[in-house]
C-alpha beads as a LAMMPS data file, in Angstrom:
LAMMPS data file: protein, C-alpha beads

219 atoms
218 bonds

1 atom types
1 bond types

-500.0 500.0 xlo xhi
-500.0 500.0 ylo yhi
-500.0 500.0 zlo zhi

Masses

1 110.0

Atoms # bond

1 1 1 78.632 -121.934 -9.408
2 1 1 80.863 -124.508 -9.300
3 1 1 83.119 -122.761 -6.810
4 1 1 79.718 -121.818 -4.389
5 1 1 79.607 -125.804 -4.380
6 1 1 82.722 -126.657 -3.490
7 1 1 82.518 -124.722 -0.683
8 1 1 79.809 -125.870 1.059
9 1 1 80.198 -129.563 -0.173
10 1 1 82.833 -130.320 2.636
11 1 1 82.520 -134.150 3.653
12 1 1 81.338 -134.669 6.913
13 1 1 83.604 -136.166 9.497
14 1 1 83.802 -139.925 9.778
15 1 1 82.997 -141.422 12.972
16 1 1 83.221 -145.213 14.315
17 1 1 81.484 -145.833 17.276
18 1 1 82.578 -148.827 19.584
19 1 1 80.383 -149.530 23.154
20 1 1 78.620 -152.862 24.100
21 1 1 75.803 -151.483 24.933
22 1 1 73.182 -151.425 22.285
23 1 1 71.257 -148.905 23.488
24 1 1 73.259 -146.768 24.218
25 1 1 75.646 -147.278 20.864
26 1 1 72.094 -146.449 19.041
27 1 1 71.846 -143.226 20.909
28 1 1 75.752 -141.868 20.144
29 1 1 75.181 -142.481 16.563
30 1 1 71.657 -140.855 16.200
31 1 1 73.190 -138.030 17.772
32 1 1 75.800 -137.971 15.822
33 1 1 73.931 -138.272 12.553
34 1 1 71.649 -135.841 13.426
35 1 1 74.681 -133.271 13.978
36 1 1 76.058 -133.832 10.264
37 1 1 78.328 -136.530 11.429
38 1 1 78.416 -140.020 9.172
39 1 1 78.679 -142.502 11.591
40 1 1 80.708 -145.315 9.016
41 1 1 80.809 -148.077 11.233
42 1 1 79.934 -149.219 14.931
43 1 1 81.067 -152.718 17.250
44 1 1 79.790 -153.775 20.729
45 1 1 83.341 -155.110 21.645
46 1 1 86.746 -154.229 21.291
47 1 1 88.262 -156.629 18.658
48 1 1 85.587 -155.513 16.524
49 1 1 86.544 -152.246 16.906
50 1 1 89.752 -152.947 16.098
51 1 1 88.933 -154.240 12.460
52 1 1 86.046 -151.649 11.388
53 1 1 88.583 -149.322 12.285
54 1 1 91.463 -150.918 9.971
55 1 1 88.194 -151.704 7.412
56 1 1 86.613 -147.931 7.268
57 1 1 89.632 -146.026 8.469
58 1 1 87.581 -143.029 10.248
59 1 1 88.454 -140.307 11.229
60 1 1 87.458 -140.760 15.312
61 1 1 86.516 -143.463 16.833
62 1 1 84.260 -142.945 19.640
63 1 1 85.131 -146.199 22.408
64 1 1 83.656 -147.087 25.712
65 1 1 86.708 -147.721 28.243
66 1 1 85.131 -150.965 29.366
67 1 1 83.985 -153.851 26.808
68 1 1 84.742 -157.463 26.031
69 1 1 87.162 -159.290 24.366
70 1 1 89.599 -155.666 24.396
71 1 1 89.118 -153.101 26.341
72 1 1 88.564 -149.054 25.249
73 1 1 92.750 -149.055 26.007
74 1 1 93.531 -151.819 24.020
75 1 1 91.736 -150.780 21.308
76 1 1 93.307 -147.207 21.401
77 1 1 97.090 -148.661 21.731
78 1 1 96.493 -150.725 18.345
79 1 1 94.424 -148.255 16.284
80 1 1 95.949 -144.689 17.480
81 1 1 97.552 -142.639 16.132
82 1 1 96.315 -143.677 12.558
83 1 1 92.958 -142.907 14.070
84 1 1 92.115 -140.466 16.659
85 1 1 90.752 -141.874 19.633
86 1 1 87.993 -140.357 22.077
87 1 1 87.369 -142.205 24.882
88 1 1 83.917 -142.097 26.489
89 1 1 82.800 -144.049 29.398
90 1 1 81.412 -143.855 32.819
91 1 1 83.987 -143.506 34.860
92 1 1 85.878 -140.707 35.787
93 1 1 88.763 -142.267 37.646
94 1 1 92.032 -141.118 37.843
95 1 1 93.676 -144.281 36.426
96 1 1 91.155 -144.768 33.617
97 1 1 92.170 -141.385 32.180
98 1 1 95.822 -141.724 32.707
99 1 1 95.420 -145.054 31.039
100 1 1 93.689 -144.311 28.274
101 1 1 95.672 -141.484 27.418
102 1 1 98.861 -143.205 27.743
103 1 1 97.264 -145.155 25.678
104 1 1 96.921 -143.292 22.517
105 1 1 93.730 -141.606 22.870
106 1 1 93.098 -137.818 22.443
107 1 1 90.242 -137.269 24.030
108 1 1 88.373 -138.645 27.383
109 1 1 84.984 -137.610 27.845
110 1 1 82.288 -139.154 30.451
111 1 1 79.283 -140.351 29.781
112 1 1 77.041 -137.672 31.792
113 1 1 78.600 -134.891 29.056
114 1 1 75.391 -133.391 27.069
115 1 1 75.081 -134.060 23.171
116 1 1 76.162 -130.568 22.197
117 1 1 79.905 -131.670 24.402
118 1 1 79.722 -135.152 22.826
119 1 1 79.804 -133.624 18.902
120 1 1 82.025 -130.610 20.073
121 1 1 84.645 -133.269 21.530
122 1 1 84.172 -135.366 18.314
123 1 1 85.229 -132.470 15.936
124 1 1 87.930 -131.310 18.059
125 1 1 89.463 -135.095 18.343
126 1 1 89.486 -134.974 14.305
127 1 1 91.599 -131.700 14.537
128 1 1 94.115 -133.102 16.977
129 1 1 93.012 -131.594 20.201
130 1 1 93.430 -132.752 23.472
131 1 1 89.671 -133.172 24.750
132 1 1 88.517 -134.507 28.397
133 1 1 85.479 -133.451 30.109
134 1 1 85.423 -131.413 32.955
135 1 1 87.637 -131.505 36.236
136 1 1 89.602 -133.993 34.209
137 1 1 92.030 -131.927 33.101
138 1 1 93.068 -130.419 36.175
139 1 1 93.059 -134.294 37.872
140 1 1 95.623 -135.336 34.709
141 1 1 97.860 -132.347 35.139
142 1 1 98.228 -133.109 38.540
143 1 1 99.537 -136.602 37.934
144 1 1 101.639 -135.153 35.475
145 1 1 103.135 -132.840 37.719
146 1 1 103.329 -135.419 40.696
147 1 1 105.645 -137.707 38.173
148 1 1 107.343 -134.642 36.775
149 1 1 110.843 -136.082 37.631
150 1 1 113.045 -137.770 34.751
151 1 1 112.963 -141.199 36.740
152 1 1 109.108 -140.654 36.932
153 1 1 109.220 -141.012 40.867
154 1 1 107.373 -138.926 43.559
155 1 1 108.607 -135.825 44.593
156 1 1 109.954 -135.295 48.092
157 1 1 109.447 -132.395 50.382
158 1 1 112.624 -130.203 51.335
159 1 1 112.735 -131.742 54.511
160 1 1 112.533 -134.768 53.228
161 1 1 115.428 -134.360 50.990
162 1 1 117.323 -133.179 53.551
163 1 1 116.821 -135.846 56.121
164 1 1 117.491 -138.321 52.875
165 1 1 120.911 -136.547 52.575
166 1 1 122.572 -136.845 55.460
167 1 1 121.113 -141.250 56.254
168 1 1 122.738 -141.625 52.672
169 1 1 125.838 -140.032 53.936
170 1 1 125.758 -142.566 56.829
171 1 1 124.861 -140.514 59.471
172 1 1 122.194 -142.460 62.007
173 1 1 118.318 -141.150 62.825
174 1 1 119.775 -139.406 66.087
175 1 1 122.919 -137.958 64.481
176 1 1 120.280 -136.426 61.792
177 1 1 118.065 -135.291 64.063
178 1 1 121.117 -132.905 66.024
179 1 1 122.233 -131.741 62.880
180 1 1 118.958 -130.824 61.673
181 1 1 117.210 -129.373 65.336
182 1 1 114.761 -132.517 65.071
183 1 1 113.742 -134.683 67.709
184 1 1 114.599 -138.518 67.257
185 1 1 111.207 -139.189 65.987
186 1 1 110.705 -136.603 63.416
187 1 1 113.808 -137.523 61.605
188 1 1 112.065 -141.038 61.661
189 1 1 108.794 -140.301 60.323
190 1 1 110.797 -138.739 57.447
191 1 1 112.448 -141.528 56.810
192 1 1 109.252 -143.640 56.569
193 1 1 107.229 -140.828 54.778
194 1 1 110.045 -141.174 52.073
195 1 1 110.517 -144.867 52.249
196 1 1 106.554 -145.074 51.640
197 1 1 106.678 -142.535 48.739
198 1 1 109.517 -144.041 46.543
199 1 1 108.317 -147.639 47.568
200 1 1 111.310 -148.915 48.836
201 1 1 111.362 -151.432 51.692
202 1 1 114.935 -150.487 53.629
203 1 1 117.381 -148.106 54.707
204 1 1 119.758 -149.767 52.238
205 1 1 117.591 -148.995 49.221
206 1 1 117.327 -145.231 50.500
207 1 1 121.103 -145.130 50.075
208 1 1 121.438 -146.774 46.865
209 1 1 118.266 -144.368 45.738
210 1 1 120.220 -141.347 47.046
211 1 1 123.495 -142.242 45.591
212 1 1 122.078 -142.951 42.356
213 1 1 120.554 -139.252 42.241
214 1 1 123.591 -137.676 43.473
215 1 1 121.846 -136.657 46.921
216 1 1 125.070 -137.843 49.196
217 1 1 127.697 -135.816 48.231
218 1 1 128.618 -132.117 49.303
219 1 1 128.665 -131.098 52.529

Bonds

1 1 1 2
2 1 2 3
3 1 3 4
4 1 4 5
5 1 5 6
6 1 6 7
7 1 7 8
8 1 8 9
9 1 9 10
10 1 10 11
11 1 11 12
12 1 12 13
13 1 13 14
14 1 14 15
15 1 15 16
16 1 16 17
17 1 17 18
18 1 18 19
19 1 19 20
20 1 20 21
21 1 21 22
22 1 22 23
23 1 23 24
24 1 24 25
25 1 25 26
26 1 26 27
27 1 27 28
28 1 28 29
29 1 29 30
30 1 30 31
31 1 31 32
32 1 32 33
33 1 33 34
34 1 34 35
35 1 35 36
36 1 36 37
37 1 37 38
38 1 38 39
39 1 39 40
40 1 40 41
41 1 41 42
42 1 42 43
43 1 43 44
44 1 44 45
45 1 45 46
46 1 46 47
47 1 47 48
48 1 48 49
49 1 49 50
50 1 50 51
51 1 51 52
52 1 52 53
53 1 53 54
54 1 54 55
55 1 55 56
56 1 56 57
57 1 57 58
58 1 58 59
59 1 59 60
60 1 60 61
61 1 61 62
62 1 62 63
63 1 63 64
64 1 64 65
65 1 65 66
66 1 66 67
67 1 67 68
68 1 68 69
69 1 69 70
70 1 70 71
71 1 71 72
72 1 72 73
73 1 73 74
74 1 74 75
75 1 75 76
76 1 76 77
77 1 77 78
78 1 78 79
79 1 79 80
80 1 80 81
81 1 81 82
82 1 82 83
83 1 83 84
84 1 84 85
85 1 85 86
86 1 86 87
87 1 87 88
88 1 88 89
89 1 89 90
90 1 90 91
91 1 91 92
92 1 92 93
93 1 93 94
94 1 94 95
95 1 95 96
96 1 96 97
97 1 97 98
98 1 98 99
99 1 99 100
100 1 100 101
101 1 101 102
102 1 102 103
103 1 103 104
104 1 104 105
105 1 105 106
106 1 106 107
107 1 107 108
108 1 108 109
109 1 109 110
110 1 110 111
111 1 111 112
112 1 112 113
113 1 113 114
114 1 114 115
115 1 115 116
116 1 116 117
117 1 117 118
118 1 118 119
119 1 119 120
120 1 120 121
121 1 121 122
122 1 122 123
123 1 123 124
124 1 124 125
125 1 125 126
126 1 126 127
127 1 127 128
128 1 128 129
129 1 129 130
130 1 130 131
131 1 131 132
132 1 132 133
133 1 133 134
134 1 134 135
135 1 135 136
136 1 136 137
137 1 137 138
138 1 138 139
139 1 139 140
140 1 140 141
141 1 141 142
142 1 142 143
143 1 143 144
144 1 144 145
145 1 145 146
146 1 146 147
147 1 147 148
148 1 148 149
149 1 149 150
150 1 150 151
151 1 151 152
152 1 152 153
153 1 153 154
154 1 154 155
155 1 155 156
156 1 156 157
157 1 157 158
158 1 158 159
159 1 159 160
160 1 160 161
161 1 161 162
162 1 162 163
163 1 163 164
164 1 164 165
165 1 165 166
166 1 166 167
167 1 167 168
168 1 168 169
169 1 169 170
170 1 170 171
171 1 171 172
172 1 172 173
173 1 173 174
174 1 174 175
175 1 175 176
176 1 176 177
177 1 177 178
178 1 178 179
179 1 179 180
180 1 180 181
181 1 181 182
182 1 182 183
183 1 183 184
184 1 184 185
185 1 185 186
186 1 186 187
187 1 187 188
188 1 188 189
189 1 189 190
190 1 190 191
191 1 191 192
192 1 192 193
193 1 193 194
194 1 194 195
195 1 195 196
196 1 196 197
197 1 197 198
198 1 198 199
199 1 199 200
200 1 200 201
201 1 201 202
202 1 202 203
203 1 203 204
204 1 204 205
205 1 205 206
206 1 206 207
207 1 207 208
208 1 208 209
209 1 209 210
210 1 210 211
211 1 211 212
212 1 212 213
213 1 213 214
214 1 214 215
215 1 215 216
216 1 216 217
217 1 217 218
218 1 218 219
């Protein structure tokens, strides 16, 4: 008897839940509740958050991206990783996510997601998954893979890289373009595609960039 209890006597996840909008803070926690949750604490701003979190010590806290006094990423840089942090907010924007996951927080789901993909991303933040909504994920891992080099920089296309080559070397846009079979102008588009990409504002910068990855040497 006493093991039969044990078993089915598991405490429900605790669950903060931080937005400034009343109504709409009402309606995450009655959904919540109603989905065996316990809902141990809620704030309508992010310093708030901040010290119901450090008070209650839940296991998620559920944070709009956009409130006053901190904001969702505040919030998740001082309470994560102690407490696992699933943002959800209205916007879907590239640099929200990125931020918010940089952040600290585990999870980024948007506001449109149904109540069955609100709890499901709740339960899966306390377990340690990674949780975003839809189209999210593929729109992160492309970032990810756009800043995939150790120096974090954009990557450059072949031709690119070789056009960088030889101006680091000291060859001029002309001399390029008759070792490459490029018109004048092609080899100078290159050089502005790449100048634009690594936000650099000279030729001399594009040298010092190159030499500094080893991109002038050989032949």
């Amino acid at each position: 008897m006493s093991l039969e209890r044990s078993s089915t006597a598991e405490a429900p996840l605790r669950v903060v839940v931080a937005d400034d909008h009343p109504i709409w803070r009402d309606a995450v926690e009655r959904d919540l509740t109603a989905a065996g949750l316990s809902v141990v604490g809620t704030a309508g701003d992010g310093a708030k958050a901040v010290r119901v979190c450090a008070a209650v010590r839940p296991d998620v806290l559920v944070c709009d991206l956009q409130m006053p006094g901190l904001t969702g990423v505040e919030v998740a840089r001082a309470v994560a990783p102690e407490v696992r942090v699933l943002v959800l907010s209205a916007s879907g924007e590239q640099a929200d996510v990125l931020e918010a996951v940089k952040a600290g927080a585990t999870g980024y789901l948007v506001k449109s997601a149904s109540t069955a993909e609100l709890v499901d991303a709740v339960r899966r933040t306390a377990a340690g998954e990674s949780v975003l909504s839809p189209g999210l994920a593929g729109l992160l891992l492309g970032e990810f893979r756009r800043t995939a080099d150790d120096d974090g920089a954009p990557q450059l296309t072949a031709r690119e890289t070789e056009v960088l080559r030889l101006v680091a070397k000291g060859l001029t846009a002309r001399q390029a373009a008759e070792r490459l079979g490029l018109s004048h102008r092609t080899v100078e588009n290159h050089v502005q595609n790449t100048l634009g990409k690594l936000q650099l504002h000279n030729r001399a910068q594009l040298v010092r960039y190159a030499v500094e990855r080893g991109l002038a040497g050989g032949d």
